[in-house]
Backbone bond lengths (Angstrom), bond angles and torsions (degrees), N, CA, C in turn:
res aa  C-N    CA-C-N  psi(-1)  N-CA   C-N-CA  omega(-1)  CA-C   N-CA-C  phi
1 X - - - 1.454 - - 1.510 111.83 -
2 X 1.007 131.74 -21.35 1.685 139.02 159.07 1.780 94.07 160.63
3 X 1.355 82.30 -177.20 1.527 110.17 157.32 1.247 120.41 -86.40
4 X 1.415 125.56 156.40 1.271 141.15 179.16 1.988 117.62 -108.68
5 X 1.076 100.14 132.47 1.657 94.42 -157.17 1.365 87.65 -100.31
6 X 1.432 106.52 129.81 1.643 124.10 179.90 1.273 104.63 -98.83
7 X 1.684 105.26 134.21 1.112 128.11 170.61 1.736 116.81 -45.75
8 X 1.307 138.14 153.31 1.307 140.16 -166.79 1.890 99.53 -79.63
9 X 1.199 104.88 -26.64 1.517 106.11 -173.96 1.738 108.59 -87.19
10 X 1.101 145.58 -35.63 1.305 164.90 174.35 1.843 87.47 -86.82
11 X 0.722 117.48 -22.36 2.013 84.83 175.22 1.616 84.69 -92.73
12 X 1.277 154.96 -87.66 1.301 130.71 171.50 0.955 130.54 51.55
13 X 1.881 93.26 -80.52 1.249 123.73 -158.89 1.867 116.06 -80.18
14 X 1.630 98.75 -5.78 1.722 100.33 -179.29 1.505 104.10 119.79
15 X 1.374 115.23 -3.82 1.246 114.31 -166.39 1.693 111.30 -90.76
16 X 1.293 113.29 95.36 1.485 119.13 -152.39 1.552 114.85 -110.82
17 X 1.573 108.21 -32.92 1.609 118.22 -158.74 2.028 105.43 -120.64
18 X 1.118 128.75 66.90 1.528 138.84 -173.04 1.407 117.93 -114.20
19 X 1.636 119.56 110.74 1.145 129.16 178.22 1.538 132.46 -148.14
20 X 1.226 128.53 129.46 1.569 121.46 -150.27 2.104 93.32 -75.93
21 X 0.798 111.29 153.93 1.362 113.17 179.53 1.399 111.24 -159.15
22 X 1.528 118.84 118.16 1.907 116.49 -174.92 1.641 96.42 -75.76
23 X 1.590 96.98 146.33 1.504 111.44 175.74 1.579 104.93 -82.73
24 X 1.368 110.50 -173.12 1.267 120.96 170.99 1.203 128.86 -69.52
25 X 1.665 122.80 -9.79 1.155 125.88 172.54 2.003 117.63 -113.76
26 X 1.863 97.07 19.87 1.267 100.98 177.86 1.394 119.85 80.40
27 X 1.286 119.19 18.87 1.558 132.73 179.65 1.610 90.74 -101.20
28 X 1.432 104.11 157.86 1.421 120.20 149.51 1.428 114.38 -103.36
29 X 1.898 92.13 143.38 0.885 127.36 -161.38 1.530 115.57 -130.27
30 X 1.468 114.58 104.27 1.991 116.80 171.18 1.332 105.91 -76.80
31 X 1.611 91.89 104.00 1.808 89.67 161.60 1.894 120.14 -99.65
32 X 0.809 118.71 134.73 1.582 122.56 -153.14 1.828 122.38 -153.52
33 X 1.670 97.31 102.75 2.101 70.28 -153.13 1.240 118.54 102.81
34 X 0.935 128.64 -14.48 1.911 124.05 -169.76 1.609 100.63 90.81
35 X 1.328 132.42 -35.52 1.303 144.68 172.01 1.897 127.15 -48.66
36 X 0.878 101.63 112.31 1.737 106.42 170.32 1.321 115.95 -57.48
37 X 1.439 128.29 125.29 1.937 116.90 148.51 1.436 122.73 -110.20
38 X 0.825 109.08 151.55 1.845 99.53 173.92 1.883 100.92 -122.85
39 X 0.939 119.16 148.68 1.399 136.10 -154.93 1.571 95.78 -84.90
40 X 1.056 140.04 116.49 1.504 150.70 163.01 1.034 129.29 -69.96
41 X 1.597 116.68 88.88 1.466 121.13 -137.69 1.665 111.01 -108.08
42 X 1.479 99.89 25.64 1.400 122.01 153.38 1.599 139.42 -76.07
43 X 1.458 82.07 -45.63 1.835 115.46 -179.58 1.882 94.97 -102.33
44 X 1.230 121.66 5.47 1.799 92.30 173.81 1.724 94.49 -90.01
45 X 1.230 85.32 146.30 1.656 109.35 -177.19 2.061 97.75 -134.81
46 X 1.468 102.91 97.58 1.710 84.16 159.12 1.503 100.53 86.33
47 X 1.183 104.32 -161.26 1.852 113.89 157.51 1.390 119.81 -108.87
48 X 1.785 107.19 48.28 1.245 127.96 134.26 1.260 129.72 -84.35
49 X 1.248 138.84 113.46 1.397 124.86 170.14 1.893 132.02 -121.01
50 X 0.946 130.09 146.66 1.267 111.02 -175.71 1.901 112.62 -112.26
51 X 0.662 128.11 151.29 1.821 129.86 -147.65 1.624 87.64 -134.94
52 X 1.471 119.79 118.72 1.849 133.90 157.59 1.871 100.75 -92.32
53 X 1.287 92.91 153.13 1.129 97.60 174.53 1.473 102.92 -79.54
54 X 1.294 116.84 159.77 1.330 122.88 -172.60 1.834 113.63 -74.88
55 X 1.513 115.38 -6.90 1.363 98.81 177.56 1.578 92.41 -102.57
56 X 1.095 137.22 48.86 1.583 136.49 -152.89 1.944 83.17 -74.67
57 X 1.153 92.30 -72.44 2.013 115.39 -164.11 1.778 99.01 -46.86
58 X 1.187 106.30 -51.36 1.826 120.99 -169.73 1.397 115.46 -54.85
59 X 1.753 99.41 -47.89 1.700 99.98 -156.54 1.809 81.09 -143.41
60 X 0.825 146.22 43.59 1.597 164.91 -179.26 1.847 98.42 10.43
61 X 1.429 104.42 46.91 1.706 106.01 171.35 1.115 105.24 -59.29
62 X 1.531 120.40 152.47 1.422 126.34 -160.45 1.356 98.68 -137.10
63 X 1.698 123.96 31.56 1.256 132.26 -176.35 1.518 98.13 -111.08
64 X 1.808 102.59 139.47 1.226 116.48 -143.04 1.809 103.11 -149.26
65 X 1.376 111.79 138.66 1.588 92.90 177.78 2.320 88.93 -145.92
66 X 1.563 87.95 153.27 1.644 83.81 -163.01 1.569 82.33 -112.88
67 X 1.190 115.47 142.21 1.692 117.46 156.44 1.566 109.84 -124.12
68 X 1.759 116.29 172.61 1.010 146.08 -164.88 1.345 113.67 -151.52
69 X 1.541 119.04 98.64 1.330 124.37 -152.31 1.210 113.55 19.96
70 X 1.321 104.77 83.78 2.134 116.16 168.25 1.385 100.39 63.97
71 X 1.117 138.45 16.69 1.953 122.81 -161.81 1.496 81.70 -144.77
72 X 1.713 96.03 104.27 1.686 104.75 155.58 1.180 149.26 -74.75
73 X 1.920 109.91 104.73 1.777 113.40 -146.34 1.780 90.79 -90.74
74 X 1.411 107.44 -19.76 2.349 86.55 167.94 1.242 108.79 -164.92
75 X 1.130 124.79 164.84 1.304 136.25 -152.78 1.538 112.55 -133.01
76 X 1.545 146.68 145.88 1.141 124.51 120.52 1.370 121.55 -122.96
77 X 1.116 106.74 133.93 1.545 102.44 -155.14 1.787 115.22 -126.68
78 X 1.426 97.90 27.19 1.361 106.66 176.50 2.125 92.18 -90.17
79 X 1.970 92.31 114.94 1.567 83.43 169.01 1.763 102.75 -113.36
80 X 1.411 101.40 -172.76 1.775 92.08 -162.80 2.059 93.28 -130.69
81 X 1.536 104.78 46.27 1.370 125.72 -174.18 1.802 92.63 -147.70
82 X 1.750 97.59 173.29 1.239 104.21 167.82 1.660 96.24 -117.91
């Protein structure tokens, strides 16, 4: 679905490899890192959105990335999986 344009402060930070990609069931999907997100469609407000890592429910990763129309303004990206 494209690329995602990283903020100047988060590329910095290591954040090098970000791209929207539909899953197999037609969802979007931020892949970023080698890492999956799925969009948290509780907390989207607008063209704010907030992104869980995809083992959020499984293995309760608490790695997290927020965007603003497609452009990621923060990240946390310590996950507690490989």
């Amino acid at each position: 679905m494209g690329t995602v344009f990283i903020s100047r402060e988060d590329n910095c930070r290591g954040i090098h490899v970000a791209q929207f990609v539909t899953s197999s069931r037609g969802n979007r999907i931020l892949k970023l890192n080698g890492y999956s997100f799925y969009s948290d469609r509780a907390k989207a407000r607008g063209p704010k959105r907030r992104w869980r890592c995809s083992t959020h429910c499984k293995q309760r990763c608490r790695a997290t990335v927020m965007t603003v129309d497609d452009v990621i303004i923060s990240a946390t990206l310590i996950h507690n999986h490989e």
